[in-house]
Backbone as CSV, one residue per row, in Angstrom:
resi,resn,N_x,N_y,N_z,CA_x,CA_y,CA_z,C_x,C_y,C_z
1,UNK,236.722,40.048,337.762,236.177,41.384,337.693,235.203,41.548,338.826
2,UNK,235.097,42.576,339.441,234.148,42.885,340.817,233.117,44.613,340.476
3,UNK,232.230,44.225,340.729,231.108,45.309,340.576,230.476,45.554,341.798
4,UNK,230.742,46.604,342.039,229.923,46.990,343.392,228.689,47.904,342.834
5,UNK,227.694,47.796,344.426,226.779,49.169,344.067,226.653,50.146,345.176
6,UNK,226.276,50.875,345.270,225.375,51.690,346.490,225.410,52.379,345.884
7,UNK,224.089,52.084,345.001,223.558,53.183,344.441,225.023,53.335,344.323
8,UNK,226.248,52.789,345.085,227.627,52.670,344.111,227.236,51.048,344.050
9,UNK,228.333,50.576,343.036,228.107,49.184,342.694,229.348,48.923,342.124
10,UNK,230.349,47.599,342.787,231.795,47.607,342.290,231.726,45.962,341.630
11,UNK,231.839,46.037,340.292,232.214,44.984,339.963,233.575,44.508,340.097
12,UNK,233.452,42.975,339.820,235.234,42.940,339.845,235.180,41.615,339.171
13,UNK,235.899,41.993,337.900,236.423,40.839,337.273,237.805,40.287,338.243
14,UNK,237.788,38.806,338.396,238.699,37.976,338.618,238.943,37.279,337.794
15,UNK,238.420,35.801,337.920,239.035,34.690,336.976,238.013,33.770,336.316
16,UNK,236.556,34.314,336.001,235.913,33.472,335.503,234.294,34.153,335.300
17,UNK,234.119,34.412,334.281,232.472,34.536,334.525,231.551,33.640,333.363
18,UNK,230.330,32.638,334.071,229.928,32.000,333.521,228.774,31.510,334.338
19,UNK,227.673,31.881,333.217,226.295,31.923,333.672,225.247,31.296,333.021
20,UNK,224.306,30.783,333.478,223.040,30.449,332.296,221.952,31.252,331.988
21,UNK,221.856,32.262,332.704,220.542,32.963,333.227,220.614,33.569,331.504
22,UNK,219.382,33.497,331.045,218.965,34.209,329.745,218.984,35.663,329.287
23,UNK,220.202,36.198,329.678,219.657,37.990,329.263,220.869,38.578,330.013
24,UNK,220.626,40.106,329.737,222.262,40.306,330.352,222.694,40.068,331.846
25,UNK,223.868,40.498,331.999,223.882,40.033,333.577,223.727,40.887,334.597
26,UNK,222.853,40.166,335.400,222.199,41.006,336.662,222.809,41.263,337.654
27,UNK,222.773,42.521,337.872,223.143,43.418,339.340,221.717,43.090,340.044
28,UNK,221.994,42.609,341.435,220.751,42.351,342.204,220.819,43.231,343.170
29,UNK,221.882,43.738,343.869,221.896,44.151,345.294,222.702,45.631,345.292
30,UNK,222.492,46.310,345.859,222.935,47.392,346.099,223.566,47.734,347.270
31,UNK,225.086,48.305,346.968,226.264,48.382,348.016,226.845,46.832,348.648
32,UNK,227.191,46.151,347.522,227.136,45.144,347.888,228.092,44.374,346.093
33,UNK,229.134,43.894,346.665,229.956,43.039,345.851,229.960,42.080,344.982
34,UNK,229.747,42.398,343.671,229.317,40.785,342.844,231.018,40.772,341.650
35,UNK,230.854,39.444,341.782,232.099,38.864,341.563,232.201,38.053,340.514
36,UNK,233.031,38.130,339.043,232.717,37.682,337.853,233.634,36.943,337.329
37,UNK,233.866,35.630,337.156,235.030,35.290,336.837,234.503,34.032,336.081
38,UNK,235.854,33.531,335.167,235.858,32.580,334.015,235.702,31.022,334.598
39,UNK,235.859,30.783,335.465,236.370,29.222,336.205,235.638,28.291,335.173
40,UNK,234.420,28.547,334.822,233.802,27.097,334.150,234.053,27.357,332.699
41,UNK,234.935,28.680,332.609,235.131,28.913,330.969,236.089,27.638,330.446
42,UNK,235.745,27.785,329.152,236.769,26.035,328.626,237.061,27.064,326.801
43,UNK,236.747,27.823,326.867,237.098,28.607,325.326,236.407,27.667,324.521
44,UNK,235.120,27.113,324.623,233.826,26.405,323.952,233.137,27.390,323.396
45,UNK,233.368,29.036,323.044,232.618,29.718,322.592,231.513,30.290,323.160
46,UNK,230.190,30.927,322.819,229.194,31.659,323.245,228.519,31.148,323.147
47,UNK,227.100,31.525,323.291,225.746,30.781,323.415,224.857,31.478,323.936
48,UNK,223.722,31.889,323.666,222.697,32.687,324.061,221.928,31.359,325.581
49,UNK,222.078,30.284,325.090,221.505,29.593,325.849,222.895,28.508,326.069
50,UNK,223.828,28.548,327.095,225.226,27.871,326.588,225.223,26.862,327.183
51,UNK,225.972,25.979,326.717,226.201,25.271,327.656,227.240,24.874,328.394
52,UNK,227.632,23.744,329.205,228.927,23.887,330.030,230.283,24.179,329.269
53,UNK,231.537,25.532,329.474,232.565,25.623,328.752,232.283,27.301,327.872
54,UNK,230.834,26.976,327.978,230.333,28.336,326.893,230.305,29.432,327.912
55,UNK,230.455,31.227,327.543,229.876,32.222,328.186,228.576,32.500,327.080
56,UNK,227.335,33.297,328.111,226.391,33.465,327.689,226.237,35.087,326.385
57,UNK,226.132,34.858,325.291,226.013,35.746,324.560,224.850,37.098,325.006
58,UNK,224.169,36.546,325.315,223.251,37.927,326.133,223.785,38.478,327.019
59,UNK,225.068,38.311,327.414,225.719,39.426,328.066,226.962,39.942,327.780
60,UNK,227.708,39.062,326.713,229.093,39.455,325.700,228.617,39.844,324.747
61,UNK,229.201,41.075,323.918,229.601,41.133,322.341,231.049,40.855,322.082
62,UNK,231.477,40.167,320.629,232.569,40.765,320.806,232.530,40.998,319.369
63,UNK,233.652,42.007,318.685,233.656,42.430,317.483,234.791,42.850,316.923
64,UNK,235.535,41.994,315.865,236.567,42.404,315.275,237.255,41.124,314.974
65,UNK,236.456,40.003,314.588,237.351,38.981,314.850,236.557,38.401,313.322
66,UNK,238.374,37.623,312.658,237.905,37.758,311.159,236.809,36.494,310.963
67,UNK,236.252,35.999,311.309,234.774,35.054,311.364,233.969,35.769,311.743
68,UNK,233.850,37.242,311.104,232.723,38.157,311.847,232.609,38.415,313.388
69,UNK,231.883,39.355,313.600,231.384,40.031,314.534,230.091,39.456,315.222
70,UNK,230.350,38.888,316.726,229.132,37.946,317.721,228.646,39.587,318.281
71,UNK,227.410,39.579,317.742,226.677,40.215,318.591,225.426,40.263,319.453
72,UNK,225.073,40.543,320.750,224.505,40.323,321.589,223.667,38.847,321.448
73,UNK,223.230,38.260,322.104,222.270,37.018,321.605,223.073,36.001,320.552
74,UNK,223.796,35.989,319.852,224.307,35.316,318.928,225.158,34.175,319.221
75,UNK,225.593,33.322,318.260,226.499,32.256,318.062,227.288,32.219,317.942
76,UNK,228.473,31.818,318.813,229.834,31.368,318.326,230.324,30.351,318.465
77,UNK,230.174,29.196,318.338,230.620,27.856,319.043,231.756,27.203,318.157
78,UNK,232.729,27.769,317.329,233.333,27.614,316.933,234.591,28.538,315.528
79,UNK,235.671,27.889,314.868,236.768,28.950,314.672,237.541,30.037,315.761
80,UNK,237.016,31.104,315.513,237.596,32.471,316.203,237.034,32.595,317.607
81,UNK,235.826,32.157,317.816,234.943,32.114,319.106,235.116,31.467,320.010
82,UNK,235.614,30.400,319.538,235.939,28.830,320.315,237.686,28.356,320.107
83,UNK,238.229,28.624,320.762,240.260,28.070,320.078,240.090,27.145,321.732
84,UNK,239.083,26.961,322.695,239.718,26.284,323.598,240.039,26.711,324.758
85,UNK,241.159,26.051,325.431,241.603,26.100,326.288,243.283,26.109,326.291
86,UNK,244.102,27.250,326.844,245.213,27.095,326.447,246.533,27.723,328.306
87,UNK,247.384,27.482,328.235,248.194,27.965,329.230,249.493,29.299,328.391
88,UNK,249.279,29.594,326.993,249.971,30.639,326.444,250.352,29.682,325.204
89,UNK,251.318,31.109,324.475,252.217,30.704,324.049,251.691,29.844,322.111
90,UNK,250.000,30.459,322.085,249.658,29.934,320.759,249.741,30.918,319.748
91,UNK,249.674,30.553,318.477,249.598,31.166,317.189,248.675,31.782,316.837
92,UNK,247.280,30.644,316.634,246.209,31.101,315.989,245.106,32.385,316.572
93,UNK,245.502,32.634,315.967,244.039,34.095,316.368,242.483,33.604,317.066
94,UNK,242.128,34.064,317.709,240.811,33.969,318.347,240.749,34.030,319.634
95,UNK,239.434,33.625,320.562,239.520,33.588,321.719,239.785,32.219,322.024
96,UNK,239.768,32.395,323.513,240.703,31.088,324.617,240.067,31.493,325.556
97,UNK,240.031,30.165,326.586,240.450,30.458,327.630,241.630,30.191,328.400
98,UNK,242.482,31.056,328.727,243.757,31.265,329.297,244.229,31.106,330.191
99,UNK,244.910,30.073,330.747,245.405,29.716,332.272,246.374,30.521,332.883
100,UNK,245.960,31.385,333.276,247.128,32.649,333.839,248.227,32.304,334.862
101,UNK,247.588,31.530,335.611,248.062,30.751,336.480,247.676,30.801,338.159
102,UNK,246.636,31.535,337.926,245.620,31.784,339.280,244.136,31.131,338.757
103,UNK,243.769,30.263,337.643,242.849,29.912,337.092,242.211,30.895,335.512
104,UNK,241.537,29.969,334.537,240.822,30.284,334.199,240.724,32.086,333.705
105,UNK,240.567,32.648,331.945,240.155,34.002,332.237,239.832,34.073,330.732
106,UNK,239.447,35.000,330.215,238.743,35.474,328.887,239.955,35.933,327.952
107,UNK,240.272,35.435,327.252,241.609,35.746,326.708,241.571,35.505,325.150
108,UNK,242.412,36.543,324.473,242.363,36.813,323.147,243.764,36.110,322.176
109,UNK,244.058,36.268,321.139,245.228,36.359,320.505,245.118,36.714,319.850
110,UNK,245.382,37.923,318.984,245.137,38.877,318.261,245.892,38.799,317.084
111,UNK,245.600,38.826,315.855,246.439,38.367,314.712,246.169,39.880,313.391
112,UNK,246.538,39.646,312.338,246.542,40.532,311.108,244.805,40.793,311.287
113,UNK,243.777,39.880,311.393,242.746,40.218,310.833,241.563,39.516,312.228
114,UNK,242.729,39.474,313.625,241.529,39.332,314.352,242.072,40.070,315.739
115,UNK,241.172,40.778,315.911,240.704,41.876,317.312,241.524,43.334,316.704
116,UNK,241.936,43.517,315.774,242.907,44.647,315.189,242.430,45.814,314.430
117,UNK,241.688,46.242,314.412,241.285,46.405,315.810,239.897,45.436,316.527
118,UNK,239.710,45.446,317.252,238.486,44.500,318.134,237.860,45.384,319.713
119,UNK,236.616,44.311,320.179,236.290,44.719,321.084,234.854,43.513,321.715
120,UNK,235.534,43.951,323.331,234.882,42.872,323.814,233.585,43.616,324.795
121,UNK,232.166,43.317,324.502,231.547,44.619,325.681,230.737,43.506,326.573
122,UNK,230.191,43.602,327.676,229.684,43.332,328.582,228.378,43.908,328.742
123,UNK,227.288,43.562,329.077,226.071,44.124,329.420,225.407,43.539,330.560
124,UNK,225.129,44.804,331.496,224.829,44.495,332.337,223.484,45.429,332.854
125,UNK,222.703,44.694,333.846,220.938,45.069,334.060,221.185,45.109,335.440
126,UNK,220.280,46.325,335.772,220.082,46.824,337.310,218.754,45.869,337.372
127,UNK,218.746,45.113,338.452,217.186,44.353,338.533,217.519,44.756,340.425
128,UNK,218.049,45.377,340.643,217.913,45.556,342.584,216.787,46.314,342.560
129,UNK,215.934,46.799,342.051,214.595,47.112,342.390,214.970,48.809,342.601
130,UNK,216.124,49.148,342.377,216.082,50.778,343.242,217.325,51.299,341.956
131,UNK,217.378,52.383,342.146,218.446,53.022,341.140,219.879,53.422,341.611
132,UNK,220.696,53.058,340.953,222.061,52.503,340.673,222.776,54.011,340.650
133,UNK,223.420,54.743,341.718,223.701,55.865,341.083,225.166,55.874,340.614
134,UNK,225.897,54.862,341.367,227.500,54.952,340.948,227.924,53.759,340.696
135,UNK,228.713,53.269,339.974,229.399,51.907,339.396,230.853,51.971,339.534
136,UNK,231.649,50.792,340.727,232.726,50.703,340.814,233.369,49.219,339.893
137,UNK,234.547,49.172,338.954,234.913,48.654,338.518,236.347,48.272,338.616
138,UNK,236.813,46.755,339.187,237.850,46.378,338.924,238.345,45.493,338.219
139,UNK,239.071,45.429,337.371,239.612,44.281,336.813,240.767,43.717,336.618
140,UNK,241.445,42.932,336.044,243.000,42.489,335.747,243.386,42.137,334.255
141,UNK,244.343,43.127,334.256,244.842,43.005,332.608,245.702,41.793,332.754
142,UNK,245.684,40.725,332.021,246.964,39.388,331.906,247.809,39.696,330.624
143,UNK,249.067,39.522,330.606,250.041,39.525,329.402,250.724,38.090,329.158
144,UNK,250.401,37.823,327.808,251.733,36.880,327.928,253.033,37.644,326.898
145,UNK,253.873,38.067,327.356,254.548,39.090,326.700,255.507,38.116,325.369
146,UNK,255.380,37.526,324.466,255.988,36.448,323.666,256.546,36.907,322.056
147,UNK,255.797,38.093,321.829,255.905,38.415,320.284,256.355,39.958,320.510
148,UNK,257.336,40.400,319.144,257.296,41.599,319.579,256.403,42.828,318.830
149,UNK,255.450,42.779,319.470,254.385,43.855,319.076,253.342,43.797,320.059
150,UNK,253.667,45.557,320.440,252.542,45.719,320.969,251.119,46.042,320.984
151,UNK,250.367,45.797,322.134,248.584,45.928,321.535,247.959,46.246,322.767
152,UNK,247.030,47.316,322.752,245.750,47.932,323.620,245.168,47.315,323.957
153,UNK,244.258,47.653,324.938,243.230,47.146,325.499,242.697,48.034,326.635
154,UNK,241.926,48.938,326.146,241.322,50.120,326.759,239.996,50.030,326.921
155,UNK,239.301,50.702,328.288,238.000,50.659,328.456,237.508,51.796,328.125
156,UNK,235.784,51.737,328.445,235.003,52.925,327.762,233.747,51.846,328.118
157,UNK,232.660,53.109,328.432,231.537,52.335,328.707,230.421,53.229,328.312
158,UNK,229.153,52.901,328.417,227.729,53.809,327.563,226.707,52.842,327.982
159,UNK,225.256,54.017,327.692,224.138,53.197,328.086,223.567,52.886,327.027
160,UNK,224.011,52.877,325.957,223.145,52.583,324.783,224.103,51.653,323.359
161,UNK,225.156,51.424,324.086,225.926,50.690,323.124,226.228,51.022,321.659
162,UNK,225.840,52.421,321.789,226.958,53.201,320.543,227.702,54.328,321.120
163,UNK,226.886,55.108,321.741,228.042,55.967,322.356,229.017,55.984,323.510
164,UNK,230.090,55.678,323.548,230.825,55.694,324.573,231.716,56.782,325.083
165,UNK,232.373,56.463,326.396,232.827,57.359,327.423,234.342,57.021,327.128
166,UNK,235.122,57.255,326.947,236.051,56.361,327.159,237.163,56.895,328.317
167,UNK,237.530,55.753,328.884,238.261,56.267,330.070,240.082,55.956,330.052
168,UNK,240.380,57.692,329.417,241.899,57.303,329.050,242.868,57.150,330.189
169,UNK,242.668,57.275,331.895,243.453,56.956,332.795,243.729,55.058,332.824
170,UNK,242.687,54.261,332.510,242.299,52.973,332.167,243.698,52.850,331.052
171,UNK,243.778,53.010,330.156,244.510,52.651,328.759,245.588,51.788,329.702
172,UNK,245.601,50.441,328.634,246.934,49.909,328.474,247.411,49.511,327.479
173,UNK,248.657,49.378,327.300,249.498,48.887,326.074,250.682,47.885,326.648
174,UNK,250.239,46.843,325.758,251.600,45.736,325.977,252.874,45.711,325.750
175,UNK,253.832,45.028,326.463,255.358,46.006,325.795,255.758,45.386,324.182
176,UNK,256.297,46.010,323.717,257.083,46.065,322.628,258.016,44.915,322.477
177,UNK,258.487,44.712,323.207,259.871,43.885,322.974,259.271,42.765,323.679
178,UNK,259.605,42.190,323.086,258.934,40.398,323.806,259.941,40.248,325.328
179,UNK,259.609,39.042,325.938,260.354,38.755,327.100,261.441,37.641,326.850
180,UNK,262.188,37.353,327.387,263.079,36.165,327.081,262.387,34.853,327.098
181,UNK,261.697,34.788,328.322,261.321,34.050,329.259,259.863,34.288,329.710
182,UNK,258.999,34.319,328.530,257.633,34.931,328.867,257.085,33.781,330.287
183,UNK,256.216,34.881,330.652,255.160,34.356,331.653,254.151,35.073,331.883
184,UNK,253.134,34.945,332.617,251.807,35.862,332.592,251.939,36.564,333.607
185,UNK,251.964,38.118,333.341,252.207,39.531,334.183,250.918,40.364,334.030
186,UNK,250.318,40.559,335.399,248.700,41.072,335.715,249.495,42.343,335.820
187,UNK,248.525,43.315,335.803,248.126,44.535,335.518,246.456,45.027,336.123
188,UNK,246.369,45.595,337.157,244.924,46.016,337.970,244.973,46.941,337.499
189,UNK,243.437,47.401,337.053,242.652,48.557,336.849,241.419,48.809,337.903
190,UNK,241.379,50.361,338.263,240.060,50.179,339.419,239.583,51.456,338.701
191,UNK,238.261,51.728,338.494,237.978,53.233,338.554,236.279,53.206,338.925
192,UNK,236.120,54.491,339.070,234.286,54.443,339.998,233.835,55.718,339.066
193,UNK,232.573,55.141,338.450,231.732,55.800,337.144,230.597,56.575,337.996
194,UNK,230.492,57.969,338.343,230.066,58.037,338.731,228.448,59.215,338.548
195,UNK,227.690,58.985,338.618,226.408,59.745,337.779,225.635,58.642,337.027
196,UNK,226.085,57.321,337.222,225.129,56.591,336.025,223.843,56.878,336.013
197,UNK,223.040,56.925,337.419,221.766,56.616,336.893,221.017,56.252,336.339
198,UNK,221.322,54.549,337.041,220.747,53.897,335.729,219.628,53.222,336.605
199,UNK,218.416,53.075,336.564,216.984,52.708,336.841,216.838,51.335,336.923
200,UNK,215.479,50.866,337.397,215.620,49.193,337.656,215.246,48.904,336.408
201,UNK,215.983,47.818,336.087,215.770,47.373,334.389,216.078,47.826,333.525
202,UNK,216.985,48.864,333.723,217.713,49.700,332.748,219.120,48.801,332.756
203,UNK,219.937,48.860,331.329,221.219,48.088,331.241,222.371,49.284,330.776
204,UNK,223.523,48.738,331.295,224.258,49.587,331.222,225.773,48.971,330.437
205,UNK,226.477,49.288,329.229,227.571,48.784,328.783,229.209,48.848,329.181
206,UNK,229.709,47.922,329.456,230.942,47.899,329.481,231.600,47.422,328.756
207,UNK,232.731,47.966,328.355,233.571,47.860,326.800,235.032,48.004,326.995
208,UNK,235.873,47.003,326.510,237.211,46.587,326.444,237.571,46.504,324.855
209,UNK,238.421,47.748,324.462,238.778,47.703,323.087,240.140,46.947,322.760
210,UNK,240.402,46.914,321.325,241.795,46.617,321.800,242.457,46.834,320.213
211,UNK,243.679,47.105,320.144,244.203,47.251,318.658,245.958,47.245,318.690
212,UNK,245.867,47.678,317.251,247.980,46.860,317.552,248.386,48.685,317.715
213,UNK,249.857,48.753,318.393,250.138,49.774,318.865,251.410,50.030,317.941
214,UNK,252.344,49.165,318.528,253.558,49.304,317.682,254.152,47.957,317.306
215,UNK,256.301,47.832,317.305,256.016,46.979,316.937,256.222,46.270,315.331
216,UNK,256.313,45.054,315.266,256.194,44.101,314.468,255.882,42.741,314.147
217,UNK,255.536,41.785,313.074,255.477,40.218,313.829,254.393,40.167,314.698
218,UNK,254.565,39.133,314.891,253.265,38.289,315.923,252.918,39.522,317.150
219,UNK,251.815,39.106,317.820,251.208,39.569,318.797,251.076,38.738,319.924
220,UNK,250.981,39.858,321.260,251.082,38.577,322.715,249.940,38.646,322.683
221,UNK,249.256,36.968,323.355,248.303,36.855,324.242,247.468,37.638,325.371
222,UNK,246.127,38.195,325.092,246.313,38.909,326.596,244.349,38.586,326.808
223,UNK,244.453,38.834,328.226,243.485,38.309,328.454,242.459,39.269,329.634
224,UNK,241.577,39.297,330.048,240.468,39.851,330.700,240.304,38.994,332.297
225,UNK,240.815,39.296,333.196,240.059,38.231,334.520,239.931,39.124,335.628
């Protein structure tokens, strides 16, 4: 994932984000490229204070997953929070981390009673000292197309983490019909938010929903990088 700023600011999820810093994650620089990806992820779960394998809970929520709902600051180091490390192709419901095959990425498996609906948000803090007027966002949808039923995964973002924007050009849905011969098929999203105005030390939310569409039976793998 990639975030910029000038006064625009383009994030960009790729393939790994994993941090220690205590609190959400910081935008430092303005007009200028920061780059978010899973590489040291190991699907070890969350951690407000994590450690190696873990992402930092002060800057994930996620919610909908049947071992309850991790929110901001909180614990997950295991069940639904923690399934590991995987290259596709599993059963059990929860998160992973998912070998797409370009490295490493934030990845779900979505079952009867986990992510169905669900949602994964991001929080992020202007600390560049100056105000943030536009936010560019890219990221990569991963599929492992294996089951036949499909499932969402739509963005929407807000400054206060209840109300959101949601951005229906963003929407995706996984196909329906499984593949013969699954393998992991990316999908880019780019779009530029523009009016944030968001102040130094002000935080701003980003949010990845997700729910079953159509369909029957199991659900594919899909993942965030």
């Amino acid at each position: 994932m990639q975030l910029s700023l000038s006064k625009l600011i383009v994030l960009t999820l790729t393939c790994t984000l994993f941090t220690y810093v205590q609190g959400q994650y910081e935008i430092e620089n303005i007009n200028q490229t920061q780059i978010i990806d899973f590489d040291g992820f190991t699907g070890s779960g969350f951690s407000a204070t994590p450690d190696a394998g873990q992402l930092n809970s002060n800057e994930w929520e996620v919610l909908g997953a049947s071992d309850g709902d991790l929110l901001f600051g909180g614990e997950g180091t295991s069940g639904d929070f923690a399934r590991g490390f995987s290259s596709g192709s599993v059963g059990t419901g929860g998160i992973y981390s998912f070998d797409n095959g370009s490295g490493a990425s934030l990845g779900f498996q979505p079952g009867a009673s986990d992510f169905t609906p669900g949602s994964f948000t991001l929080a992020i803090e202007n600390t560049t000292g100056e105000l943030i007027e536009d936010l560019e966002i890219d990221y990569e949808i991963w599929v492992y197309n294996d089951q036949g039923r499909s499932t969402s995964f739509n963005f929407e973002h807000g400054a206060d983490n209840v109300s959101f924007v949601q951005e229906s050009s963003l929407d995706f849905v996984s196909p329906e019909a499984s593949d013969v011969e699954p393998i992991w098929n990316k999908t880019s999203r780019s779009i530029t938010i523009s009016g944030v105005d968001l102040n130094d030390g002000e935080v701003y939310y980003l949010k990845w929903t997700t729910n079953d569409v159509g369909g029957s039976g199991s659900r594919d793998e899909l993942a965030l990088d």
